[in-house]
FIKOLZA-1660 file (N, C-alpha, C; in steps of 0.1 Angstrom, whole numbers, plus 5000, padded with zeros to 4 digits):
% residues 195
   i   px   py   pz ch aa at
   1 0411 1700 3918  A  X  N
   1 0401 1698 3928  A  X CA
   1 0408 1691 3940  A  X  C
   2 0407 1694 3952  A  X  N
   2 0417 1689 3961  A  X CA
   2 0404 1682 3973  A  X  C
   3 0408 1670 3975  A  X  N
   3 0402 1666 3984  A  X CA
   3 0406 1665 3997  A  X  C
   4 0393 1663 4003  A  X  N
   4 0395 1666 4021  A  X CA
   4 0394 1654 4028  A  X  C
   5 0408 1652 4034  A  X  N
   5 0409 1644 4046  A  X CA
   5 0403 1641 4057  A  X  C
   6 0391 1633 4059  A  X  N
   6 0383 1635 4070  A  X CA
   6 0386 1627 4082  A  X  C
   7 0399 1619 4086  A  X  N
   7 0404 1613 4093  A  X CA
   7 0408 1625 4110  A  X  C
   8 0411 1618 4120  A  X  N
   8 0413 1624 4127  A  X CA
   8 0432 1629 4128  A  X  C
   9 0434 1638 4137  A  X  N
   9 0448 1642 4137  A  X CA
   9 0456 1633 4153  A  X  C
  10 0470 1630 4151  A  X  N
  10 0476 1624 4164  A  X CA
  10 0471 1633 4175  A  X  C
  11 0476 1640 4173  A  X  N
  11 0464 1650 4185  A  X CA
  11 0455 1649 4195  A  X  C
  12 0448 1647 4183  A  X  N
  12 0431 1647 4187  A  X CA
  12 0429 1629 4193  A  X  C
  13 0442 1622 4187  A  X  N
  13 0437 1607 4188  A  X CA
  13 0444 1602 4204  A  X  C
  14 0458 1613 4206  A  X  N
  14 0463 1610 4222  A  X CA
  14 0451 1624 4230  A  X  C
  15 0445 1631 4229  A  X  N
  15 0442 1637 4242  A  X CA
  15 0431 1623 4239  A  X  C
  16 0420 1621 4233  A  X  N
  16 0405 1612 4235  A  X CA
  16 0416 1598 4241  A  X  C
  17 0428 1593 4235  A  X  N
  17 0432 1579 4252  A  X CA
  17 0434 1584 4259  A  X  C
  18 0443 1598 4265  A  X  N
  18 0447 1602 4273  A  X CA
  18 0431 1604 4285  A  X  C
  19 0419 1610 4282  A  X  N
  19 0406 1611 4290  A  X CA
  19 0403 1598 4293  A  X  C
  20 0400 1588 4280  A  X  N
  20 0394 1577 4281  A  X CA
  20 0400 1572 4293  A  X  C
  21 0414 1569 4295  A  X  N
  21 0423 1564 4305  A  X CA
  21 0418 1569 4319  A  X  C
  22 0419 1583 4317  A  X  N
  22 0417 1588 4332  A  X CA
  22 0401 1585 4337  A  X  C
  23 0392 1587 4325  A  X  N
  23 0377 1580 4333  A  X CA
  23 0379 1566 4338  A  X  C
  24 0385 1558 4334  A  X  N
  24 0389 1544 4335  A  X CA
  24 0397 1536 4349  A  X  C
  25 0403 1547 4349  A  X  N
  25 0415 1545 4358  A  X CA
  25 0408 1546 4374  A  X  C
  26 0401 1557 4372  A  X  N
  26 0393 1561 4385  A  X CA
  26 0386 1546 4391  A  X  C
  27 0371 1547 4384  A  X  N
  27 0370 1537 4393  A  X CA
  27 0371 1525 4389  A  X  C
  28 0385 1519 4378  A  X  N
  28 0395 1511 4387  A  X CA
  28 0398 1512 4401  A  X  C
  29 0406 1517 4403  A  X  N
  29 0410 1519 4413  A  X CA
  29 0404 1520 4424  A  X  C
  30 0392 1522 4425  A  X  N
  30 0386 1526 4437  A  X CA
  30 0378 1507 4436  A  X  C
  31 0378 1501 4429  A  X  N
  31 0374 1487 4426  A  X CA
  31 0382 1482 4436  A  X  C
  32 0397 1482 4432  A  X  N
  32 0405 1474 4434  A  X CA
  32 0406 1478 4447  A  X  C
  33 0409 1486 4457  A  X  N
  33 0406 1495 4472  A  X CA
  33 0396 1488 4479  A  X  C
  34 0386 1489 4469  A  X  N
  34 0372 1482 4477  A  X CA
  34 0374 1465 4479  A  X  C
  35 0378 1457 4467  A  X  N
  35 0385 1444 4468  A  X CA
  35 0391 1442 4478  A  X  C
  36 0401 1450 4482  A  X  N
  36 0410 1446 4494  A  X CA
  36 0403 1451 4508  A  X  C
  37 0399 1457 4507  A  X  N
  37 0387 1461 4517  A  X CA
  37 0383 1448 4524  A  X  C
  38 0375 1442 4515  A  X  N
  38 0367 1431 4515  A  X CA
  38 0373 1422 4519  A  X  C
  39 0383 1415 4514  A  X  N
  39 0392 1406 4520  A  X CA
  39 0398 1409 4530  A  X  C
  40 0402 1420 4534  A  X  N
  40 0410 1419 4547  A  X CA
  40 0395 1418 4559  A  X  C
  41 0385 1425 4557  A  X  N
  41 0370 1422 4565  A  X CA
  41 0367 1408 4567  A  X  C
  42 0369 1400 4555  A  X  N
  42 0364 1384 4552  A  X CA
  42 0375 1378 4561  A  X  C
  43 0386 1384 4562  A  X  N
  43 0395 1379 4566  A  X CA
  43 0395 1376 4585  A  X  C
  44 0393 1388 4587  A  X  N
  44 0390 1394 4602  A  X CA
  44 0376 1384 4607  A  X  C
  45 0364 1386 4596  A  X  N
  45 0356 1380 4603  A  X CA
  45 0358 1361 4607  A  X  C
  46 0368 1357 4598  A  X  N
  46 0375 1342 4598  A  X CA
  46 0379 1342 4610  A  X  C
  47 0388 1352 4613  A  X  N
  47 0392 1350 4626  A  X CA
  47 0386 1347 4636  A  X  C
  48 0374 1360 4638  A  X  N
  48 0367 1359 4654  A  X CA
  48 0363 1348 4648  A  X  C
  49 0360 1343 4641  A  X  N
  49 0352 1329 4640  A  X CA
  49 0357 1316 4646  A  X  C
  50 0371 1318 4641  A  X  N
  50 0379 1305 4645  A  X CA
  50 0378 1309 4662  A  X  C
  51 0380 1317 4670  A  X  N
  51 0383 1324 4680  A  X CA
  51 0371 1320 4683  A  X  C
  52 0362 1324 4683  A  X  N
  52 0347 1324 4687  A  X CA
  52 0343 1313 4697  A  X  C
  53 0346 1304 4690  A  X  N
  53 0345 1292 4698  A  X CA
  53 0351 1286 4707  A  X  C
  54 0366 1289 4706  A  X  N
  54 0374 1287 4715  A  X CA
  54 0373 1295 4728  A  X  C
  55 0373 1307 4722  A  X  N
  55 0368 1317 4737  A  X CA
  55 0354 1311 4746  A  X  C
  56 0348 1307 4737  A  X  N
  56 0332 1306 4744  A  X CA
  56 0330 1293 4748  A  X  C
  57 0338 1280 4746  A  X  N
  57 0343 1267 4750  A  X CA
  57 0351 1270 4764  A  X  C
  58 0363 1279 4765  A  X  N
  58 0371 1283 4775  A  X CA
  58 0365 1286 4789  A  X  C
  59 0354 1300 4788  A  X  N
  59 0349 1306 4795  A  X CA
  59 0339 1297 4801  A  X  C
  60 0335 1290 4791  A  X  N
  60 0323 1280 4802  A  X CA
  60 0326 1272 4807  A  X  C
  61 0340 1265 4807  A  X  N
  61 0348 1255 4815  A  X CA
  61 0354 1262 4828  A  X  C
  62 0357 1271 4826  A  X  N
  62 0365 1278 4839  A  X CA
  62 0356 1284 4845  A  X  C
  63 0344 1284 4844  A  X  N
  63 0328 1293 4849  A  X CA
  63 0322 1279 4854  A  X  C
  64 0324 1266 4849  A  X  N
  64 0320 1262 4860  A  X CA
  64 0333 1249 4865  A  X  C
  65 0342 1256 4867  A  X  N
  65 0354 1246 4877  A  X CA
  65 0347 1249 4891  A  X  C
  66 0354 1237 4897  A  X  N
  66 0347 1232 4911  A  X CA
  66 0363 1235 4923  A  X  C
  67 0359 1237 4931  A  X  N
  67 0366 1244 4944  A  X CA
  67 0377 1227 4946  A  X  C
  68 0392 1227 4944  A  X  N
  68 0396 1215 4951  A  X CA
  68 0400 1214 4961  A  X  C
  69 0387 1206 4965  A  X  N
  69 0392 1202 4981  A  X CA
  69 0400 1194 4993  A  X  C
  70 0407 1184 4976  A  X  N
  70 0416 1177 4987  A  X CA
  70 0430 1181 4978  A  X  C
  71 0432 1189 4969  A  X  N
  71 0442 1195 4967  A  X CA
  71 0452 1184 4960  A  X  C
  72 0444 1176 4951  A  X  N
  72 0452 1164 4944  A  X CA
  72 0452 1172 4929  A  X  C
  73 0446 1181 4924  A  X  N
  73 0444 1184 4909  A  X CA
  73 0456 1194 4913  A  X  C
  74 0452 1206 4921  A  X  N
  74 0460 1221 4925  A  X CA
  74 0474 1222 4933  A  X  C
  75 0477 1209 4939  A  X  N
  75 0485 1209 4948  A  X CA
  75 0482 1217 4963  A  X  C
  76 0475 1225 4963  A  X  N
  76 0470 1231 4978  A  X CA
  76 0452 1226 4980  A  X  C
  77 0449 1224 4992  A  X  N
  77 0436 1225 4995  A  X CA
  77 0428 1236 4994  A  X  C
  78 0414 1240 4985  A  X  N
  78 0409 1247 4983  A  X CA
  78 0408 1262 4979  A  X  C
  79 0418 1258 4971  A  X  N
  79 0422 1265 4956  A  X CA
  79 0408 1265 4944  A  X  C
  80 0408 1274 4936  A  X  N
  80 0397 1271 4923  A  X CA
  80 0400 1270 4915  A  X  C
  81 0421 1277 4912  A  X  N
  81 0426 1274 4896  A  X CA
  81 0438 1278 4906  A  X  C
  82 0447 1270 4896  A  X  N
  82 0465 1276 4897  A  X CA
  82 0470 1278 4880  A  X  C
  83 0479 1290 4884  A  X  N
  83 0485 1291 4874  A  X CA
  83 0499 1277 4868  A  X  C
  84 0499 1279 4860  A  X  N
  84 0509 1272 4853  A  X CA
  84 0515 1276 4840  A  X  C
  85 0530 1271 4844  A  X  N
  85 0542 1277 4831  A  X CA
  85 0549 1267 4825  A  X  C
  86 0551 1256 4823  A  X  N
  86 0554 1246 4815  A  X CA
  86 0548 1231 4822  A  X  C
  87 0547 1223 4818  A  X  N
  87 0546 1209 4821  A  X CA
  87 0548 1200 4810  A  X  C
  88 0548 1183 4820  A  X  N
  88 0551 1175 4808  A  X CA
  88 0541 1166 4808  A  X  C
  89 0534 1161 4798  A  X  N
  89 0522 1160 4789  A  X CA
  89 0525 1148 4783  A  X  C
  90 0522 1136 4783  A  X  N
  90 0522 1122 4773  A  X CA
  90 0542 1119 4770  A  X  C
  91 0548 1124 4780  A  X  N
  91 0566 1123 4774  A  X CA
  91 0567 1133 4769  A  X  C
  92 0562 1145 4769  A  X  N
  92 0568 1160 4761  A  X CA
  92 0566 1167 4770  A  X  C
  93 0576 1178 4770  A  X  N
  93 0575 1190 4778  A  X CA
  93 0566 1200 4767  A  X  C
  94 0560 1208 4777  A  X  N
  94 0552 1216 4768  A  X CA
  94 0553 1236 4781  A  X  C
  95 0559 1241 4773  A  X  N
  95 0563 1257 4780  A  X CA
  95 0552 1268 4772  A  X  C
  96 0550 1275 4785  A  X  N
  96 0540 1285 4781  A  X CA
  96 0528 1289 4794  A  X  C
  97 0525 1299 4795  A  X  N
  97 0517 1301 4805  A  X CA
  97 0502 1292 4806  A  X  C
  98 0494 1287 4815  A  X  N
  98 0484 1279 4814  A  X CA
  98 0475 1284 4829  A  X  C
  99 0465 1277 4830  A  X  N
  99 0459 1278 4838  A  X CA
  99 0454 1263 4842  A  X  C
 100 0451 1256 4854  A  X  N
 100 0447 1245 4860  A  X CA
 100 0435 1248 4871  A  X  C
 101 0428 1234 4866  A  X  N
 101 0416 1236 4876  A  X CA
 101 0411 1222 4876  A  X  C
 102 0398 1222 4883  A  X  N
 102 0392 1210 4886  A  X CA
 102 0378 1211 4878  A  X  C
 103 0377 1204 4871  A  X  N
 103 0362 1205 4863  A  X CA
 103 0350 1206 4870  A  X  C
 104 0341 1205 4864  A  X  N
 104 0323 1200 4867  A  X CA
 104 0324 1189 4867  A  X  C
 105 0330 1181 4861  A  X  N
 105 0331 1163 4863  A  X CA
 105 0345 1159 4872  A  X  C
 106 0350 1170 4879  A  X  N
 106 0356 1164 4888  A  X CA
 106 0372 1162 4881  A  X  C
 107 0376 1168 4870  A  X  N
 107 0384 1159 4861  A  X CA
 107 0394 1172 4862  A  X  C
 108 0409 1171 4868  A  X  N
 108 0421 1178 4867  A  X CA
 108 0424 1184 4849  A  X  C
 109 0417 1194 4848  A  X  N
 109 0418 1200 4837  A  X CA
 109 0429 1212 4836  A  X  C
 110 0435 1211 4828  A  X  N
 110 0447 1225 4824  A  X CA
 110 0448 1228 4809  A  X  C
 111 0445 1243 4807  A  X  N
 111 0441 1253 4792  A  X CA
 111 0454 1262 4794  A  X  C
 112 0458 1259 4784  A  X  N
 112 0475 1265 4783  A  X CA
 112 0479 1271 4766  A  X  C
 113 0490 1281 4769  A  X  N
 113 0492 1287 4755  A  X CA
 113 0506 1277 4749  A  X  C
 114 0505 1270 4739  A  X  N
 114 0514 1259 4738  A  X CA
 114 0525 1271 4727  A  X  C
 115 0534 1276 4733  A  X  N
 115 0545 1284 4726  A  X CA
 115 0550 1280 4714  A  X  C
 116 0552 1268 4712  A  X  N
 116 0558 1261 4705  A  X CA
 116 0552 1260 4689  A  X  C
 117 0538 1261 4696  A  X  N
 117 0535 1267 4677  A  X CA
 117 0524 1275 4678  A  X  C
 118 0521 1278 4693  A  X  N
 118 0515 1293 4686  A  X CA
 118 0499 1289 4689  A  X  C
 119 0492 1281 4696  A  X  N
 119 0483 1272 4696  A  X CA
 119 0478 1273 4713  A  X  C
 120 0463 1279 4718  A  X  N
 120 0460 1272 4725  A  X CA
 120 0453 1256 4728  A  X  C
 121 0456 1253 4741  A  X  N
 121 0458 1236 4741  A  X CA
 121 0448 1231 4753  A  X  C
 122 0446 1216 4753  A  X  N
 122 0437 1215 4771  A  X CA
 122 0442 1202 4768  A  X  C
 123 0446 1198 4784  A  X  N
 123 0450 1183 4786  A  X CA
 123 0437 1184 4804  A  X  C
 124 0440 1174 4801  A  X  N
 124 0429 1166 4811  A  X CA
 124 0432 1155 4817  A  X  C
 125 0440 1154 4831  A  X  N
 125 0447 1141 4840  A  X CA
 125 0458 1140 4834  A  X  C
 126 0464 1151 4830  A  X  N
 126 0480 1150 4824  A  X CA
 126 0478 1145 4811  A  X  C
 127 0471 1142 4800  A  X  N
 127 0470 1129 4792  A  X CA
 127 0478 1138 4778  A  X  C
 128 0479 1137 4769  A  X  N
 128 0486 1145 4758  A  X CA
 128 0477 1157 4757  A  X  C
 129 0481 1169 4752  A  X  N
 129 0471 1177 4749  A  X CA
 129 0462 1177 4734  A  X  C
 130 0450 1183 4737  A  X  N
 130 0447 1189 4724  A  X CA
 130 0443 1203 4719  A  X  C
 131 0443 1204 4711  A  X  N
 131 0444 1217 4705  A  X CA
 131 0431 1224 4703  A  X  C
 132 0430 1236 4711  A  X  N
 132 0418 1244 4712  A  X CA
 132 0412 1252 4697  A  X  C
 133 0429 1256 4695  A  X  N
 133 0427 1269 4683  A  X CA
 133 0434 1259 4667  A  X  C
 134 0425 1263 4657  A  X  N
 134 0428 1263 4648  A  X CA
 134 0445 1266 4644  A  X  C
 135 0450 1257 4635  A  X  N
 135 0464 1261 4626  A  X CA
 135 0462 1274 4620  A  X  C
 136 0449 1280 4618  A  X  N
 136 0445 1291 4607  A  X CA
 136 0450 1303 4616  A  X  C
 137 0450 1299 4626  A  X  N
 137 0451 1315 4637  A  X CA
 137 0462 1314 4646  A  X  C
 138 0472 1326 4646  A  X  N
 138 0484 1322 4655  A  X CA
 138 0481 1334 4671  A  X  C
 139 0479 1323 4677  A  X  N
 139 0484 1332 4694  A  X CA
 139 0494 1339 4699  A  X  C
 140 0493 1355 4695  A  X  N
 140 0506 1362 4697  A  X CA
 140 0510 1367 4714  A  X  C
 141 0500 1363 4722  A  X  N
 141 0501 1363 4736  A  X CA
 141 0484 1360 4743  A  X  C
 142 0490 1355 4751  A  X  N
 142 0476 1347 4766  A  X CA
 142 0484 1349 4778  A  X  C
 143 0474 1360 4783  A  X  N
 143 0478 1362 4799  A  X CA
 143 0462 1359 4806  A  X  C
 144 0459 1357 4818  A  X  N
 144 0455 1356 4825  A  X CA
 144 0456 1361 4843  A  X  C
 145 0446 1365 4849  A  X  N
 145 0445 1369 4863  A  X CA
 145 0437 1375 4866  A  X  C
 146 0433 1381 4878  A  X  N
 146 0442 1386 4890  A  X CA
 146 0442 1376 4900  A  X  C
 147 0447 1367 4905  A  X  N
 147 0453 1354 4913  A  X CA
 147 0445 1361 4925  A  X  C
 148 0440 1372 4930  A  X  N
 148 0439 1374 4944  A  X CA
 148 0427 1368 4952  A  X  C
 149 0416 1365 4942  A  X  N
 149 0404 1360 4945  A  X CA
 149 0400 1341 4941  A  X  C
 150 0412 1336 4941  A  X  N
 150 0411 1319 4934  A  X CA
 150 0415 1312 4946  A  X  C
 151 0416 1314 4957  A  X  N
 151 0418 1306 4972  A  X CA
 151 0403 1310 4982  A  X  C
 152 0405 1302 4995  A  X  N
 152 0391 1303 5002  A  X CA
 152 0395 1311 5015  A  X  C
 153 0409 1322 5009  A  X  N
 153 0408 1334 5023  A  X CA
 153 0408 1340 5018  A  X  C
 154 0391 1346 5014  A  X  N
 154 0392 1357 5011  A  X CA
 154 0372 1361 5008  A  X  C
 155 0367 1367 5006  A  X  N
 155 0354 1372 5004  A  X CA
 155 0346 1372 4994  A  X  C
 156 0354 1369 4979  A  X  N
 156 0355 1372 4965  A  X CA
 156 0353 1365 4960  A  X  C
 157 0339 1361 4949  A  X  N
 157 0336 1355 4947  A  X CA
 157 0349 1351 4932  A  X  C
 158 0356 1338 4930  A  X  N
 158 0366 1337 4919  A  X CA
 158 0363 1343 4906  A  X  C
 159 0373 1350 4902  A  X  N
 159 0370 1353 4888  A  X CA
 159 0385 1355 4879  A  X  C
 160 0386 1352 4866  A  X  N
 160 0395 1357 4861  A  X CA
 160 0398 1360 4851  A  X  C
 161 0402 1373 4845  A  X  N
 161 0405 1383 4835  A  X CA
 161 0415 1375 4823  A  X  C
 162 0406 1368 4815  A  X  N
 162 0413 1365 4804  A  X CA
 162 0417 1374 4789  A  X  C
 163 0431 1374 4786  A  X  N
 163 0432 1382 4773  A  X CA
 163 0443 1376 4768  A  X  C
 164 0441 1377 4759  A  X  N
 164 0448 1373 4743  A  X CA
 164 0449 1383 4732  A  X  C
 165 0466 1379 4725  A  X  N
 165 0464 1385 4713  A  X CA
 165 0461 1374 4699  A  X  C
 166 0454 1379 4690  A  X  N
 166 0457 1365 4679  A  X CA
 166 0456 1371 4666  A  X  C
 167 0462 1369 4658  A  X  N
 167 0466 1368 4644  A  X CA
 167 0463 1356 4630  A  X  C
 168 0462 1357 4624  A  X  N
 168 0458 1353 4614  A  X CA
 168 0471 1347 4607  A  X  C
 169 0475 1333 4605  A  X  N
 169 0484 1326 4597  A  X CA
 169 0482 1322 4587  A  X  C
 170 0477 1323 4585  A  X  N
 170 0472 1317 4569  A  X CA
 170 0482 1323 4560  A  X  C
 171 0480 1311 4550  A  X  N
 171 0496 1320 4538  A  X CA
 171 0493 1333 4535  A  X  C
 172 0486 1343 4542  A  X  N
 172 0480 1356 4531  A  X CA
 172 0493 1368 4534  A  X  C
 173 0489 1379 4522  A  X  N
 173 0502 1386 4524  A  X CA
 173 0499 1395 4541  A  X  C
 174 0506 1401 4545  A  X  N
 174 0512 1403 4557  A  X CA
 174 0501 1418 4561  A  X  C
 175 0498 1425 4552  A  X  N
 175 0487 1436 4554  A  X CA
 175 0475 1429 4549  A  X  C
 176 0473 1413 4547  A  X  N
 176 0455 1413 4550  A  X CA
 176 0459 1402 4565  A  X  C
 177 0469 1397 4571  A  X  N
 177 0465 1390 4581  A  X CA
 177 0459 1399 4592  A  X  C
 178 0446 1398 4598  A  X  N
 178 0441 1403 4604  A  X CA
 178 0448 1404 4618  A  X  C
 179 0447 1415 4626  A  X  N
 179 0451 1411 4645  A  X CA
 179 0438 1416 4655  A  X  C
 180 0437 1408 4664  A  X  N
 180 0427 1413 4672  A  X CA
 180 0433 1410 4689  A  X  C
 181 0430 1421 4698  A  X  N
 181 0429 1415 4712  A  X CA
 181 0414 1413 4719  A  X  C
 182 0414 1405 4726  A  X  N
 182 0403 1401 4733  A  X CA
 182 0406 1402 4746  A  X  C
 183 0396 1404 4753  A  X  N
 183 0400 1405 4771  A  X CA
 183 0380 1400 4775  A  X  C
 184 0385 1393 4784  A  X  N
 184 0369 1389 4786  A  X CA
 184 0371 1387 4806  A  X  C
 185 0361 1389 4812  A  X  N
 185 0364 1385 4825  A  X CA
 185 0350 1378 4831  A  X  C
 186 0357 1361 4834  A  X  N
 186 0348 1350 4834  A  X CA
 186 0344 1346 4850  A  X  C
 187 0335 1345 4859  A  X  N
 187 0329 1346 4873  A  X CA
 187 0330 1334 4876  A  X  C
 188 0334 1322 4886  A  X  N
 188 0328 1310 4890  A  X CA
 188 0315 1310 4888  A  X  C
 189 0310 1301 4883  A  X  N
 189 0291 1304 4890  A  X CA
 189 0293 1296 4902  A  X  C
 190 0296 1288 4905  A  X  N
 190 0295 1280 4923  A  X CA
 190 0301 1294 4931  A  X  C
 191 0290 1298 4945  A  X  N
 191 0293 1307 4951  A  X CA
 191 0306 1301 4958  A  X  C
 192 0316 1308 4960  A  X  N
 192 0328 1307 4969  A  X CA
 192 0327 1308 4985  A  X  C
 193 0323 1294 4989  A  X  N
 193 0320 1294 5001  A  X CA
 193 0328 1283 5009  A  X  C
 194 0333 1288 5023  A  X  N
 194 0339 1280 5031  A  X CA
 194 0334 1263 5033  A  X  C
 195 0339 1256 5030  A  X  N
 195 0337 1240 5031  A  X CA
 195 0342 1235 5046  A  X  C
% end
């Protein structure tokens, strides 16, 4: 009498891991896609966030700078902003393109891209600067203009075209640091009128 083996065969035992794997694997995979997904989004949205503020802090200071009229903040009379490329600040030089103006309170204010580590900055009557942007975000360029409309010969009411590039520093690997450009263009509100 011979009895029957009712076990399975190698066979039969690699194709059933061989399927199991491949139903498995799928959406794995599409898990882990979606994971990074998400983080590099979470990531992005950290940014404008850090950014957010700083842009919307910037624009409303230079929206309402005041016309200088005796030309002690700008160096010329009746100027609304001058550009600026390095200065020195509390005993430090500090390089990088900026922009200078005269506040709402009257106060020699200058918002500058501080090169040196990647950081916009605001000093105020020369005094040291402080730091607009987060360590978390690096400024990969700040330009500013068109210069044609920030003097009082001319018809136009001041305005000027701010853009930036900025990036994400944080220790993360190099395909989730997020990049974004921004370009905004900000109006005096005081109408531009002969004094």
């Amino acid at each position: 009498m011979a009895t029957k083996n009712k076990g399975y065969t190698l066979i039969e035992i690699m194709v059933a891991v061989g399927i199991f794997t491949v139903v498995i694997a799928a959406p794995t995979g599409f898990f882990v896609s979606s994971l990074k997904g998400q983080q590099k989004a979470l990531a992005s949205q950290e940014l404008f966030d850090n950014v957010s503020y700083s842009l919307e802090y910037i624009s409303r200071t230079l929206r309402m700078a005041k016309k200088d009229l005796t030309g002690a903040c700008l160096g010329s009379v009746g100027l609304n902003y001058a550009k600026t490329n390095s200065r020195s600040l509390g005993g430090v030089v500090y390089s990088g393109p900026g922009i200078k103006f005269k506040n709402y309170q009257s106060v020699c204010q200058e918002i500058f891209w501080d090169t040196s580590d990647n950081r916009l900055k605001e000093s105020k009557n020369g005094a040291s600067p402080i730091p607009l942007t987060s360590d978390d975000i690096k400024i990969v360029s700040f330009a500013f203009g068109p210069e044609t409309s920030w003097d009082q010969n001319d018809n136009e009411q001041p305005r000027i075209t701010l853009s930036m590039e900025i990036k994400g520093a944080r220790g993360q690997r190099s395909e989730l640091q997020p990049e974004m450009k921004i370009q905004t263009t900000i109006s005096q509100r005081n109408l531009d009128v002969t004094y």
